[in-house]
N, CA, C and O atoms as a CHARMM CRD file, in Angstrom:
* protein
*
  388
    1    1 UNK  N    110.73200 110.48700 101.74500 PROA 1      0.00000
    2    1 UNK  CA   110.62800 109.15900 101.19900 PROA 1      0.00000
    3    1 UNK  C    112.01600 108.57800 100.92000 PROA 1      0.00000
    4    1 UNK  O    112.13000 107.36300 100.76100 PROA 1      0.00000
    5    2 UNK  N    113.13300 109.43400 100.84900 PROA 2      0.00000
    6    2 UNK  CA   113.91400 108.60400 100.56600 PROA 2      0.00000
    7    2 UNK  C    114.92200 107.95300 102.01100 PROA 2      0.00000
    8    2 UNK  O    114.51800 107.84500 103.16800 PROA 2      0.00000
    9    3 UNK  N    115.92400 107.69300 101.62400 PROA 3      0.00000
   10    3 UNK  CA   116.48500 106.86300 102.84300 PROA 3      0.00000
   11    3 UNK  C    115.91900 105.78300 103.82400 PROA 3      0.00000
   12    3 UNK  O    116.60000 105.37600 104.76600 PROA 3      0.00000
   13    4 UNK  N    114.45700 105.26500 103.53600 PROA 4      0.00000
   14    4 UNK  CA   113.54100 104.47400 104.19400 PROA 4      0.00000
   15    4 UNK  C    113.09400 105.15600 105.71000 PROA 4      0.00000
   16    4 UNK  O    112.97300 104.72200 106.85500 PROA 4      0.00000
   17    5 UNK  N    112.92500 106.46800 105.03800 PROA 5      0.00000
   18    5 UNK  CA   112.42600 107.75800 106.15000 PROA 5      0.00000
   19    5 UNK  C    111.09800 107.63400 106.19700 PROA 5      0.00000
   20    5 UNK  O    110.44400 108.34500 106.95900 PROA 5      0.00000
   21    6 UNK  N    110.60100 106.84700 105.50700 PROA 6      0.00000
   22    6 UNK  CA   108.92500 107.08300 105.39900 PROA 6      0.00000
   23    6 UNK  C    108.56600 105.45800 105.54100 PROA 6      0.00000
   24    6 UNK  O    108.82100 104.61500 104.68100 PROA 6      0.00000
   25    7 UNK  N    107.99600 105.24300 106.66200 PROA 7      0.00000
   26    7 UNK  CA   107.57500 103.68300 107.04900 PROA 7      0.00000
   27    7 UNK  C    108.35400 103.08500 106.62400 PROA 7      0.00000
   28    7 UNK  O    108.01100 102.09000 105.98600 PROA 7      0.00000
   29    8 UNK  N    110.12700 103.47800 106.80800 PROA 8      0.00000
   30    8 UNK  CA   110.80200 102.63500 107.03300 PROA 8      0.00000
   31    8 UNK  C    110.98100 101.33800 105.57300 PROA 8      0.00000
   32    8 UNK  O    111.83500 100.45100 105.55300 PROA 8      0.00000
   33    9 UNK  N    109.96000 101.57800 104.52300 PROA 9      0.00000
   34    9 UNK  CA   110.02800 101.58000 103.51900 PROA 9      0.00000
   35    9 UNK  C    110.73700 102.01300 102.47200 PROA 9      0.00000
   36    9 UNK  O    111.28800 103.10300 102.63000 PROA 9      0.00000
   37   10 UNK  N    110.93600 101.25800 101.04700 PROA 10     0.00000
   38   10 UNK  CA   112.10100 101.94500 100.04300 PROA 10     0.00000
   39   10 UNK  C    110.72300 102.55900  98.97900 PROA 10     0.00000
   40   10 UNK  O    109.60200 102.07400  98.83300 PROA 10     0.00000
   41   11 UNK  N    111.25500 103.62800  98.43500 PROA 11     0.00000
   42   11 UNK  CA   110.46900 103.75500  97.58400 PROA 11     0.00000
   43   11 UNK  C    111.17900 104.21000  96.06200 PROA 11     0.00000
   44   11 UNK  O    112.28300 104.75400  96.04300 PROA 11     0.00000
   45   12 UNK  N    110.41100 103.91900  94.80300 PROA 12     0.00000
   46   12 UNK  CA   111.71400 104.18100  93.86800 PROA 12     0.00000
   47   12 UNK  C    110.59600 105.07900  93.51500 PROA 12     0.00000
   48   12 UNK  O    109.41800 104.97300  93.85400 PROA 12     0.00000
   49   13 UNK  N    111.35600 106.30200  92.51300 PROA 13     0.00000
   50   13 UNK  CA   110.50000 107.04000  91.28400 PROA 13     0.00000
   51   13 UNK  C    110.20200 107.19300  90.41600 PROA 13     0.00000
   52   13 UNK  O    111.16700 106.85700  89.72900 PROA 13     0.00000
   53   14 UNK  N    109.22200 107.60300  89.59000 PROA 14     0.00000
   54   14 UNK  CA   109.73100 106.99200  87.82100 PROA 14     0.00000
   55   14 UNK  C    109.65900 105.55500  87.46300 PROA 14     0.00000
   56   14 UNK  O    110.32800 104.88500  86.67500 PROA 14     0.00000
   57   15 UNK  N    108.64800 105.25000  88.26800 PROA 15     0.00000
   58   15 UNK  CA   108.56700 103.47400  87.47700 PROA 15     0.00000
   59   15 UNK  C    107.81400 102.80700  87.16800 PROA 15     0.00000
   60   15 UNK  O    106.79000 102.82000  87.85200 PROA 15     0.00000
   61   16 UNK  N    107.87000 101.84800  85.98000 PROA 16     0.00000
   62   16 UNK  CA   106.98200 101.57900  84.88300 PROA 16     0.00000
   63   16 UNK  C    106.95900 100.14300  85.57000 PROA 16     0.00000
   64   16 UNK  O    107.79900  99.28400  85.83800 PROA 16     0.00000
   65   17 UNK  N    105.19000 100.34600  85.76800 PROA 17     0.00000
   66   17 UNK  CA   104.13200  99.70400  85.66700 PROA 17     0.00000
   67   17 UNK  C    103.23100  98.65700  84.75100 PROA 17     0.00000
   68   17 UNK  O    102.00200  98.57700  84.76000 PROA 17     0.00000
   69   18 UNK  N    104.06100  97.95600  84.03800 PROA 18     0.00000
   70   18 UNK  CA   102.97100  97.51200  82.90800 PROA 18     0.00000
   71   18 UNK  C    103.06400  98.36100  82.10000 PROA 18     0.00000
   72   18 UNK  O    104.27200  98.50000  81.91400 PROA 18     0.00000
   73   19 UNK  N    102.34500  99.26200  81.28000 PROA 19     0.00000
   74   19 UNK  CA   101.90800 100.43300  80.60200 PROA 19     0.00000
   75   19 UNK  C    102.33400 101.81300  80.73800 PROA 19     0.00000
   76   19 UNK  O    102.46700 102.71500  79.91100 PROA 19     0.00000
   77   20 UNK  N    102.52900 101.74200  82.10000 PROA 20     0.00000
   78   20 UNK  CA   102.58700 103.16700  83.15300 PROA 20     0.00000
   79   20 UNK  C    103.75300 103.49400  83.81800 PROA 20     0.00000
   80   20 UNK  O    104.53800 102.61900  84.18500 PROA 20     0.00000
   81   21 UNK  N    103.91800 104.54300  83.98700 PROA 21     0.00000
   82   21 UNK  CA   105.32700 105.14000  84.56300 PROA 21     0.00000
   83   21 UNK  C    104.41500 106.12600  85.57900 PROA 21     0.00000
   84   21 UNK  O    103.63500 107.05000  85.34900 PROA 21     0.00000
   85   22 UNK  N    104.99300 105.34200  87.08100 PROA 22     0.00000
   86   22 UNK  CA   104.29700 106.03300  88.17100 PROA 22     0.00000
   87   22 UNK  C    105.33000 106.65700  88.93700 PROA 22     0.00000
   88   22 UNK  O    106.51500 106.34600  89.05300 PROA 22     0.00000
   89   23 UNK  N    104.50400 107.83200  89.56500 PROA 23     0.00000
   90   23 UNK  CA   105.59100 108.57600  90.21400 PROA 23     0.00000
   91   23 UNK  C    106.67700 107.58300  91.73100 PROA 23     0.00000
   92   23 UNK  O    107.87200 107.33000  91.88700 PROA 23     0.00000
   93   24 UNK  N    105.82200 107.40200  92.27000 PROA 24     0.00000
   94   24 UNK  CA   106.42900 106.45600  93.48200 PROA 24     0.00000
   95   24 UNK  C    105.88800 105.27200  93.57600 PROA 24     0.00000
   96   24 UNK  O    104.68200 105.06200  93.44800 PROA 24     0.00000
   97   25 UNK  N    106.66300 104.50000  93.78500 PROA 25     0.00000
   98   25 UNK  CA   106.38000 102.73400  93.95500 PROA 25     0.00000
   99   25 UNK  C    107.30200 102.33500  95.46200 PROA 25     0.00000
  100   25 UNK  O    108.41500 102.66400  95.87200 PROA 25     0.00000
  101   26 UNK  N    106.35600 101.58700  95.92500 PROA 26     0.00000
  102   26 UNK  CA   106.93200 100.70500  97.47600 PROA 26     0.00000
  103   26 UNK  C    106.85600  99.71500  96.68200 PROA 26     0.00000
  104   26 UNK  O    105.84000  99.70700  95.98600 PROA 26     0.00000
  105   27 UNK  N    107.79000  98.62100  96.49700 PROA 27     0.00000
  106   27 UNK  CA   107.29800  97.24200  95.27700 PROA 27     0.00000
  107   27 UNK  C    107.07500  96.02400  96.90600 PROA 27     0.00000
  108   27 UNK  O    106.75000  94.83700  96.92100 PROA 27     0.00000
  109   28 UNK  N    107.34200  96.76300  97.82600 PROA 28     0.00000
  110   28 UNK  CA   107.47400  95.28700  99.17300 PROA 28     0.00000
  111   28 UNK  C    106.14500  95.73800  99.54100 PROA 28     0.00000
  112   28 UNK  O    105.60600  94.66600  99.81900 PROA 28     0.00000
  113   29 UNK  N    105.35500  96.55700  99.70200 PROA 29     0.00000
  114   29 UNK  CA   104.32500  97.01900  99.86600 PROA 29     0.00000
  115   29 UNK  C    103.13800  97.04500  98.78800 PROA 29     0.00000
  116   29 UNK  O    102.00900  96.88800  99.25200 PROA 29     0.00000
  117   30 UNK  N    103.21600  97.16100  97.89500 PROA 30     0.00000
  118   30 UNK  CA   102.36900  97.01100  96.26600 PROA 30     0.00000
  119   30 UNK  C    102.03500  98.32800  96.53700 PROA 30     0.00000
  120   30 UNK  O    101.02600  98.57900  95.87700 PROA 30     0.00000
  121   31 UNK  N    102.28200  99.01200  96.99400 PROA 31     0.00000
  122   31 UNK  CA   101.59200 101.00100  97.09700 PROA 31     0.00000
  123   31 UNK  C    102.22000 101.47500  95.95200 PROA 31     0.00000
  124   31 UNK  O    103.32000 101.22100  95.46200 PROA 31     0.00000
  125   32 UNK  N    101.15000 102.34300  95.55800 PROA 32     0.00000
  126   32 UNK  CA   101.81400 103.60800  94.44600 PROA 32     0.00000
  127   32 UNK  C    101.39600 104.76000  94.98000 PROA 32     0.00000
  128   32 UNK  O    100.33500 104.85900  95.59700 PROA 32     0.00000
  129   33 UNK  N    102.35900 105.89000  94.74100 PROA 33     0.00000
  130   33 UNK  CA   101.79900 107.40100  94.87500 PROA 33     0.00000
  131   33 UNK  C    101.71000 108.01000  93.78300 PROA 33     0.00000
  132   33 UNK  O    102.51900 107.70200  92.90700 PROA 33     0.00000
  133   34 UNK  N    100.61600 109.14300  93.48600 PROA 34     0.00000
  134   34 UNK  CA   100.78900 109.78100  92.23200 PROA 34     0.00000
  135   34 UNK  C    100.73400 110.95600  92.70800 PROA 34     0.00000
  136   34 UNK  O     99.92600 111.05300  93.63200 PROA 34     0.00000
  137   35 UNK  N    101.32000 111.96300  92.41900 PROA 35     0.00000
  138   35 UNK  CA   101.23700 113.28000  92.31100 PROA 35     0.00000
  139   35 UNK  C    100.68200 113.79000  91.33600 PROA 35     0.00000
  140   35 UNK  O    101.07200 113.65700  90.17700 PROA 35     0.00000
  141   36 UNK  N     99.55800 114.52900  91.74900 PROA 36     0.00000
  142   36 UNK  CA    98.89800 115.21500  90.47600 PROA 36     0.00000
  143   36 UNK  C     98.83800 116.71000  90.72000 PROA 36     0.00000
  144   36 UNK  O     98.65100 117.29000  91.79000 PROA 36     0.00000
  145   37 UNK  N     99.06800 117.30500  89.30200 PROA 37     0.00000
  146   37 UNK  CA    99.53800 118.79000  89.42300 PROA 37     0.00000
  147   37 UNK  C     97.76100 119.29400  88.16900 PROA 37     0.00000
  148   37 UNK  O     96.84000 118.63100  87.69200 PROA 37     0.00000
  149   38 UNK  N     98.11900 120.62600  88.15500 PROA 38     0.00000
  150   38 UNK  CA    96.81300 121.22500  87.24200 PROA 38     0.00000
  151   38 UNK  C     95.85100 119.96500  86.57200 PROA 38     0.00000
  152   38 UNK  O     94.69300 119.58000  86.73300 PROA 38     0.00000
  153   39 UNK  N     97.29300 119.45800  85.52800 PROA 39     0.00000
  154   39 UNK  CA    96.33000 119.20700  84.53700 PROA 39     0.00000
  155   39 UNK  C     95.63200 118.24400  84.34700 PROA 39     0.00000
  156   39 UNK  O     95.14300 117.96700  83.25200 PROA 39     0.00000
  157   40 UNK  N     95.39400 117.19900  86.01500 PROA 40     0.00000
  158   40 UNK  CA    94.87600 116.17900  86.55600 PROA 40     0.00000
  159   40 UNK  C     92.95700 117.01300  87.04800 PROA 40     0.00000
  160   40 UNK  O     92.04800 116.45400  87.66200 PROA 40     0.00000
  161   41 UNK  N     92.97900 118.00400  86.64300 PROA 41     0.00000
  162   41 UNK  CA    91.78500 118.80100  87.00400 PROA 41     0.00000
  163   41 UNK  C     90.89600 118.42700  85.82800 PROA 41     0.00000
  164   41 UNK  O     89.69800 118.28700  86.07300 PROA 41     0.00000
  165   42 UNK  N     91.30400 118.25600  84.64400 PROA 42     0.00000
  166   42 UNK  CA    89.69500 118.07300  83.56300 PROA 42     0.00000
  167   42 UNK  C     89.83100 116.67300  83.34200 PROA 42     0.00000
  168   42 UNK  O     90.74200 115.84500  83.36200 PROA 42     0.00000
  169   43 UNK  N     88.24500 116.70600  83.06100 PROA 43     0.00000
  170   43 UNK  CA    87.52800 115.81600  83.05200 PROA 43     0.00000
  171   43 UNK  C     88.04500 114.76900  82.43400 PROA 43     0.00000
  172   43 UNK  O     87.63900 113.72200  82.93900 PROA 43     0.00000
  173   44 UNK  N     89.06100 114.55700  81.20300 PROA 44     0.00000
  174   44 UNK  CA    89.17000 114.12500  80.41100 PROA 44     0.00000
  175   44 UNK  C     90.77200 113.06300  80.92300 PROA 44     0.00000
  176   44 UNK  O     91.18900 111.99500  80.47600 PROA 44     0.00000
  177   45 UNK  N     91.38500 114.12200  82.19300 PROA 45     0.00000
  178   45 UNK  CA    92.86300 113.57300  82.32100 PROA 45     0.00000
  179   45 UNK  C     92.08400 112.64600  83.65100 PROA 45     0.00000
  180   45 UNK  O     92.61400 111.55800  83.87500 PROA 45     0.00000
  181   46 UNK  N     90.96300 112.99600  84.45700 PROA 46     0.00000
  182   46 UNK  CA    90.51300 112.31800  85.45700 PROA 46     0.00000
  183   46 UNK  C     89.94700 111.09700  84.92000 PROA 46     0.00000
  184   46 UNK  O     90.20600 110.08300  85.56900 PROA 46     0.00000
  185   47 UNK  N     89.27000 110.96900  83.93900 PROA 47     0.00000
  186   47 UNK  CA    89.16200 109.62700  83.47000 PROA 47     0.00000
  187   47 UNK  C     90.49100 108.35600  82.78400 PROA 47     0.00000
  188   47 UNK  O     90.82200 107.17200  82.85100 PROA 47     0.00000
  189   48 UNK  N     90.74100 109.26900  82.34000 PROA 48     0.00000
  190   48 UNK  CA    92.35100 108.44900  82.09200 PROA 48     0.00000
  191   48 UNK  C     92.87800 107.65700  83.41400 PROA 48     0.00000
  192   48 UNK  O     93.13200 106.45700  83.52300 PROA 48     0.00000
  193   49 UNK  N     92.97000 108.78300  84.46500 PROA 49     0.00000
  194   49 UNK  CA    93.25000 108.43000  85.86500 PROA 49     0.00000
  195   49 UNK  C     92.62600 107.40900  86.18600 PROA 49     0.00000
  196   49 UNK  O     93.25400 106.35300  86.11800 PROA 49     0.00000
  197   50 UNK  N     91.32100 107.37100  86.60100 PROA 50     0.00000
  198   50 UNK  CA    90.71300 106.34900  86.93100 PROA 50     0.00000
  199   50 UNK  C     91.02600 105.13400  86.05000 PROA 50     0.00000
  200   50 UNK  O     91.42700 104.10800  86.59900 PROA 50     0.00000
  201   51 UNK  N     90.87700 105.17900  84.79500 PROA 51     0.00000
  202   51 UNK  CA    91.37300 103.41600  83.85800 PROA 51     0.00000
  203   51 UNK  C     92.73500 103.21800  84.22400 PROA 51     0.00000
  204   51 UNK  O     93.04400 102.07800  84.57000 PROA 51     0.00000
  205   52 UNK  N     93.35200 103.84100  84.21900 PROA 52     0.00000
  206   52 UNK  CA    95.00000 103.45400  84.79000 PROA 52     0.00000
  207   52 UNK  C     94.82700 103.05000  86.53300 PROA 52     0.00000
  208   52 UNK  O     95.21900 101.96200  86.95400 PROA 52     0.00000
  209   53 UNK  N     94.23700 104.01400  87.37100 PROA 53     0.00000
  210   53 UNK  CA    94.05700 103.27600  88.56000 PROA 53     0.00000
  211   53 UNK  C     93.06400 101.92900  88.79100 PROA 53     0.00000
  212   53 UNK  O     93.04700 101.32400  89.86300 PROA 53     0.00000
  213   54 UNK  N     92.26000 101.56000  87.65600 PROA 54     0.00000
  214   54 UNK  CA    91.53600 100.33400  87.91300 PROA 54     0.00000
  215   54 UNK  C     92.57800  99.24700  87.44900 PROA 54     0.00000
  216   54 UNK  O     92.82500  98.21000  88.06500 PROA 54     0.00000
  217   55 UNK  N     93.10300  99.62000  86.35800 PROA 55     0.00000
  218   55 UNK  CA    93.95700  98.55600  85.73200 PROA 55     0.00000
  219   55 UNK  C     95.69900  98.20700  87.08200 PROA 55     0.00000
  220   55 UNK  O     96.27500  97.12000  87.11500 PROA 55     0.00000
  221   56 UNK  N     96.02600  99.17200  87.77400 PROA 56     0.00000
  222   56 UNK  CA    96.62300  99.19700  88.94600 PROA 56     0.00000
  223   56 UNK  C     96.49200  98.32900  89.59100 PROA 56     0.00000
  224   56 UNK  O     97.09600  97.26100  89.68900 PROA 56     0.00000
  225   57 UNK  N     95.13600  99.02800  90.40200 PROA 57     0.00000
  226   57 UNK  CA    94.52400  98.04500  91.29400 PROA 57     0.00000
  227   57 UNK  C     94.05300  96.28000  90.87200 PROA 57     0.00000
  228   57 UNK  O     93.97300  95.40800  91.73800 PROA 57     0.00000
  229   58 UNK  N     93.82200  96.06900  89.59300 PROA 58     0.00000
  230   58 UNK  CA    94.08900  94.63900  88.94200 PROA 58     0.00000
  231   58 UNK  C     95.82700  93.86200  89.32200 PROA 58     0.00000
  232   58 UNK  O     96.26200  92.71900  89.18200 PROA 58     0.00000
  233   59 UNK  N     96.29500  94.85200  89.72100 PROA 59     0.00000
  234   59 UNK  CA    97.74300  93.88400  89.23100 PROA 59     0.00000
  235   59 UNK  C     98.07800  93.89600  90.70600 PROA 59     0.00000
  236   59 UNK  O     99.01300  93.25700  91.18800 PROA 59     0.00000
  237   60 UNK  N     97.38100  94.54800  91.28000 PROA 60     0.00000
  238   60 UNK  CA    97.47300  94.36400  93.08800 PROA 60     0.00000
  239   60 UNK  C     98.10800  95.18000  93.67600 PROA 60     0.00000
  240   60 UNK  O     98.84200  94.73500  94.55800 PROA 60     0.00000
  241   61 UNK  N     98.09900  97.01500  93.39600 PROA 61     0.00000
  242   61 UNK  CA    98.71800  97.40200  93.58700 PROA 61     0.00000
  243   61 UNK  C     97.44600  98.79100  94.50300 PROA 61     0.00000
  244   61 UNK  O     96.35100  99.05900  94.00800 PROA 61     0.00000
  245   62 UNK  N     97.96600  99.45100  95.82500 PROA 62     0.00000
  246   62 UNK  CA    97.23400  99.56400  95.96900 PROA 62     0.00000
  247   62 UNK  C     97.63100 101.40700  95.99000 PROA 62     0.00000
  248   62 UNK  O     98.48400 101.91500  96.71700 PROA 62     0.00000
  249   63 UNK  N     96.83000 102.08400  95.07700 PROA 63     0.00000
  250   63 UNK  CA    97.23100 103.47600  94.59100 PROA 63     0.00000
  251   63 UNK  C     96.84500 104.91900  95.33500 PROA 63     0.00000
  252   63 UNK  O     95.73400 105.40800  95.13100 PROA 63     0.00000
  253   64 UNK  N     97.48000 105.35300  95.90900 PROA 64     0.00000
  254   64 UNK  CA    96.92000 106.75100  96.42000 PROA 64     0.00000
  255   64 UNK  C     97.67100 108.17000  95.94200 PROA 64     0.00000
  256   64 UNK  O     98.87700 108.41100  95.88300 PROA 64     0.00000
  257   65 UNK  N     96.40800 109.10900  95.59100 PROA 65     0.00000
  258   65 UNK  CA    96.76800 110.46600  94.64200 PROA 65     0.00000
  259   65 UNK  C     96.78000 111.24800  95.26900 PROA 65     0.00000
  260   65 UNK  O     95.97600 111.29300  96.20000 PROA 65     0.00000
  261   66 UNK  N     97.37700 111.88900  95.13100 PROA 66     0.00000
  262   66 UNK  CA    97.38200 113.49600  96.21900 PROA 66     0.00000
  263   66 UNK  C     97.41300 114.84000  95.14900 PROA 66     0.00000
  264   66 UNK  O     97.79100 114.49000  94.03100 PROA 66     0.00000
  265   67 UNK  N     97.18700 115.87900  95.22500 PROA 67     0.00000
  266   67 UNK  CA    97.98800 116.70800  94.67300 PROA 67     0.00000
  267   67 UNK  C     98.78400 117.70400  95.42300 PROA 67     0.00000
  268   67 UNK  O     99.02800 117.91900  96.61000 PROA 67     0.00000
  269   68 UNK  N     99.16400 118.34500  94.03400 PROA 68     0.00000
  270   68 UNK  CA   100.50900 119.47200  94.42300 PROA 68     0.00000
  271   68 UNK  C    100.11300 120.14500  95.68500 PROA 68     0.00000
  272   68 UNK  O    101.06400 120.40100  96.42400 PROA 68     0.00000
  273   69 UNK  N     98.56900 120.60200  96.24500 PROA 69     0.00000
  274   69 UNK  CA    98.29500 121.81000  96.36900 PROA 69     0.00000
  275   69 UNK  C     98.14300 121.24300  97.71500 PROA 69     0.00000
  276   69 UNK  O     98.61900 121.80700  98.70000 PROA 69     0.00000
  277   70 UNK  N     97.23900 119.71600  97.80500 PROA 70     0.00000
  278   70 UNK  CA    97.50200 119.11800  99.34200 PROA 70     0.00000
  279   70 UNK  C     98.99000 118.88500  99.97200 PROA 70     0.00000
  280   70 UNK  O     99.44700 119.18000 101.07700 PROA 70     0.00000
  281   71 UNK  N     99.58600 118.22100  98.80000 PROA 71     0.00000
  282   71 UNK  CA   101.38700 118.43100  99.57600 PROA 71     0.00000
  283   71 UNK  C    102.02500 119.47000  99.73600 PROA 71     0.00000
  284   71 UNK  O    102.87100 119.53200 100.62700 PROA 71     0.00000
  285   72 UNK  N    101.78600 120.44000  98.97600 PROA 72     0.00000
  286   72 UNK  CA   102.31900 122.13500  99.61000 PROA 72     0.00000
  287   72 UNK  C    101.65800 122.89900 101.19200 PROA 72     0.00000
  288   72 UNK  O    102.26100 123.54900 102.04600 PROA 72     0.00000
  289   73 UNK  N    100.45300 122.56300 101.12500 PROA 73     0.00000
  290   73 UNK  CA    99.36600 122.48700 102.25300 PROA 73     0.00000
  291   73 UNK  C     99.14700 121.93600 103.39100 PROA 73     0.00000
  292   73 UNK  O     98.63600 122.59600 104.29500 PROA 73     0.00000
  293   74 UNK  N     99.41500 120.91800 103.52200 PROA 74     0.00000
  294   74 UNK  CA    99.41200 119.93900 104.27700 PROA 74     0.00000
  295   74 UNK  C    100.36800 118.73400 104.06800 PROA 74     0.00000
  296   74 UNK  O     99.81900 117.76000 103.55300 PROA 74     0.00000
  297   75 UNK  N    101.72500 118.59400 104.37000 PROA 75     0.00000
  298   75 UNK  CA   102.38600 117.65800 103.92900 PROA 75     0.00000
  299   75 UNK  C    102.56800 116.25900 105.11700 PROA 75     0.00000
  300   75 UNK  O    102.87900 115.06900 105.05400 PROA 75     0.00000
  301   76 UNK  N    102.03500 117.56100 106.50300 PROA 76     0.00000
  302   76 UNK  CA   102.04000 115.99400 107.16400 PROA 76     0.00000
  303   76 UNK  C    100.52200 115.09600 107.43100 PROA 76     0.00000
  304   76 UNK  O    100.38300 114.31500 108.37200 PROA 76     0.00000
  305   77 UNK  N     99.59100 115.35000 106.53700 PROA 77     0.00000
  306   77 UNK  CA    98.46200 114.77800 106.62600 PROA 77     0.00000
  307   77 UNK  C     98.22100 113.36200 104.92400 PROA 77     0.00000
  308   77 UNK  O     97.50000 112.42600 104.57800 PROA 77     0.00000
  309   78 UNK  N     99.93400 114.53400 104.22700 PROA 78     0.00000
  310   78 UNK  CA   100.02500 113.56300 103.50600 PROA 78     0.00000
  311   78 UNK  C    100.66600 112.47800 103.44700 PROA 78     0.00000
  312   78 UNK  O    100.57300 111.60600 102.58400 PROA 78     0.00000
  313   79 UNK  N    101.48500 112.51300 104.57200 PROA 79     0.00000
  314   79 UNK  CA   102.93900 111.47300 105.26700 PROA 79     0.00000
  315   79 UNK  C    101.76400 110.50600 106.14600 PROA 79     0.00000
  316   79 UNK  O    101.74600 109.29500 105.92500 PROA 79     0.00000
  317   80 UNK  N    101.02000 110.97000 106.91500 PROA 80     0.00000
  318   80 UNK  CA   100.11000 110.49300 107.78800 PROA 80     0.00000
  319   80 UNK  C     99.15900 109.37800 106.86500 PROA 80     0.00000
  320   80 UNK  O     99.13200 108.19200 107.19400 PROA 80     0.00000
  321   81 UNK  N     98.61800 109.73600 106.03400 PROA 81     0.00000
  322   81 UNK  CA    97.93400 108.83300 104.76300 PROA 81     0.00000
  323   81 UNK  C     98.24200 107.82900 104.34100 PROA 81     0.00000
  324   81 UNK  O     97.61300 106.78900 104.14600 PROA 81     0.00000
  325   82 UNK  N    100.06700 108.34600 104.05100 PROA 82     0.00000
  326   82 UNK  CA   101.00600 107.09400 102.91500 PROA 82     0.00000
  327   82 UNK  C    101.07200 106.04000 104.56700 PROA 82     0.00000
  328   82 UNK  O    100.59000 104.91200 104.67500 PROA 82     0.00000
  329   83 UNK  N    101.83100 106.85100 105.72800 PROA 83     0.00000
  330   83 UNK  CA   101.69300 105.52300 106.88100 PROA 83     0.00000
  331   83 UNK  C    100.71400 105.00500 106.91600 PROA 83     0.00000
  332   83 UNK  O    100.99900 103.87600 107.31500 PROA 83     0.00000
  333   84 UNK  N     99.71800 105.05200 106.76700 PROA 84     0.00000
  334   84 UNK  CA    98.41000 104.44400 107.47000 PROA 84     0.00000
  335   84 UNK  C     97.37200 103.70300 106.50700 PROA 84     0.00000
  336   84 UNK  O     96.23100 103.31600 106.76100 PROA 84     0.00000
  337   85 UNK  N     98.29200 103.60500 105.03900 PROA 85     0.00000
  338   85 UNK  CA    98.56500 103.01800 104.13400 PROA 85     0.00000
  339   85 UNK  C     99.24800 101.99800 104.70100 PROA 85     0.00000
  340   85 UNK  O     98.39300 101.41600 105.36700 PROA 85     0.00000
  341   86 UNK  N    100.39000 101.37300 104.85200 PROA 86     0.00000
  342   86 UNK  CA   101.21200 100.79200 105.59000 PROA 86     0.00000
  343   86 UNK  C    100.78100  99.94900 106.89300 PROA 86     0.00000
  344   86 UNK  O    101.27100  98.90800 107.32800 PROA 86     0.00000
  345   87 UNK  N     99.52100 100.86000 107.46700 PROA 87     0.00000
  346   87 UNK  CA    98.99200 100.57600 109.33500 PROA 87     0.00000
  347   87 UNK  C    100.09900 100.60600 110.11000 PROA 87     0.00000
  348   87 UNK  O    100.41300  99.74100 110.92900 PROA 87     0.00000
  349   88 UNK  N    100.81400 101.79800 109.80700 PROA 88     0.00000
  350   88 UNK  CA   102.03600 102.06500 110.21500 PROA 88     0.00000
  351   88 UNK  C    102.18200 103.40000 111.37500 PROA 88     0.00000
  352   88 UNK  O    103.12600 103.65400 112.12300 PROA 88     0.00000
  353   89 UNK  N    100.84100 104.13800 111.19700 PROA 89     0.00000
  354   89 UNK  CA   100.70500 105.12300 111.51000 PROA 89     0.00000
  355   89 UNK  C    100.66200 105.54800 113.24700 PROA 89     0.00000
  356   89 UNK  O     99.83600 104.89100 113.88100 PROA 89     0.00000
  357   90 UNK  N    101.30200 106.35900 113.88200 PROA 90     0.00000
  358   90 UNK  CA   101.33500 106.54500 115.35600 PROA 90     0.00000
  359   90 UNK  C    100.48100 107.53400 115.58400 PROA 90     0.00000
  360   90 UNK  O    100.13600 107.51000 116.76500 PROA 90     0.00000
  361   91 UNK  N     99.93200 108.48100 114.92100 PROA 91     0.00000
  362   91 UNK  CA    99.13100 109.12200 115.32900 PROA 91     0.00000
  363   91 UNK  C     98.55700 109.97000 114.55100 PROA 91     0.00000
  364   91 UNK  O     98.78900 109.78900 113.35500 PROA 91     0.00000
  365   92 UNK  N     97.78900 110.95900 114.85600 PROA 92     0.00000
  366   92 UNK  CA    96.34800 111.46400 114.29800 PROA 92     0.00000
  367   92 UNK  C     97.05600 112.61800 113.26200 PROA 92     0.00000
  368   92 UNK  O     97.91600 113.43400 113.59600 PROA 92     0.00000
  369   93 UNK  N     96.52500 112.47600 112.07500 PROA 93     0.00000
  370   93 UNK  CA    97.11900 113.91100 111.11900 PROA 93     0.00000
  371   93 UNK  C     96.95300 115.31800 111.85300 PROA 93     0.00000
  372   93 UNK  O     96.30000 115.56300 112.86700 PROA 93     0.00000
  373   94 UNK  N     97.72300 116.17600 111.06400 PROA 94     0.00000
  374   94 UNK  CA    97.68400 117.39800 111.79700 PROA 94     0.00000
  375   94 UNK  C     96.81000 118.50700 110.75300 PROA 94     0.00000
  376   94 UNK  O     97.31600 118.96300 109.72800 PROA 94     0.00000
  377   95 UNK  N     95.55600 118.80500 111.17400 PROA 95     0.00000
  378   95 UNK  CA    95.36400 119.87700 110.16300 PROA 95     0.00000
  379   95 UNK  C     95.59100 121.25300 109.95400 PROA 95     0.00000
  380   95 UNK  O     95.28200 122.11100 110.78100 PROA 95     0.00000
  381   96 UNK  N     96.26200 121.54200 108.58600 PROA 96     0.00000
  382   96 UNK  CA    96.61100 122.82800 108.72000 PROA 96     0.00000
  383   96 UNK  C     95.12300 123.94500 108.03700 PROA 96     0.00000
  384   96 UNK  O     94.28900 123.64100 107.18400 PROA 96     0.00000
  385   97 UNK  N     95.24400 124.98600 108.66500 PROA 97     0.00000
  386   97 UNK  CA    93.62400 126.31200 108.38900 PROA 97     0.00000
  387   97 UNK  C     94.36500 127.54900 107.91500 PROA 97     0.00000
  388   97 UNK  O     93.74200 128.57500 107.64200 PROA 97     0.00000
């Protein structure tokens, strides 16, 4: 993501949203990325998630989550996503087994 390596896009980190401090922002694009690690697993941090991603998506921003375990796993299905986010994308993700 950095150097405008990723759709040729800038992306910053760490930036506050209204309320919110999101992990990655395209601001020419309105995209956000979030990285979510463990403690995005109970019930309680997934609802949080969701009111912060509705209130997001109000301000026109358009949000996609991944976690740790898909970007350790599969990182180019997660590069493939954020392009095609964009409609930027050249071709088909790669799955890893």
């Amino acid at each position: 993501m950095r150097d405008r390596k990723l759709a040729k896009s800038k992306f910053r980190r760490q930036h506050s949203v209204g309320p919110y401090v999101v992990d990655f922002i395209c601001l020419e694009e309105h995209l956000l990325i979030e990285v979510d690690g463990a403690s995005h697993h109970n019930v309680g941090t997934q609802m949080a998630d969701n009111e912060r991603d509705q209130w997001l998506h109000g301000q026109g921003y358009k949000v996609l989550r991944f976690t740790n375990e898909e970007i350790y796993q599969n990182v180019e299905r997660v590069l493939w996503a954020i392009e095609d986010a964009f409609g930027r994308n050249t071709s088909e993700p790669k799955s890893s087994q």
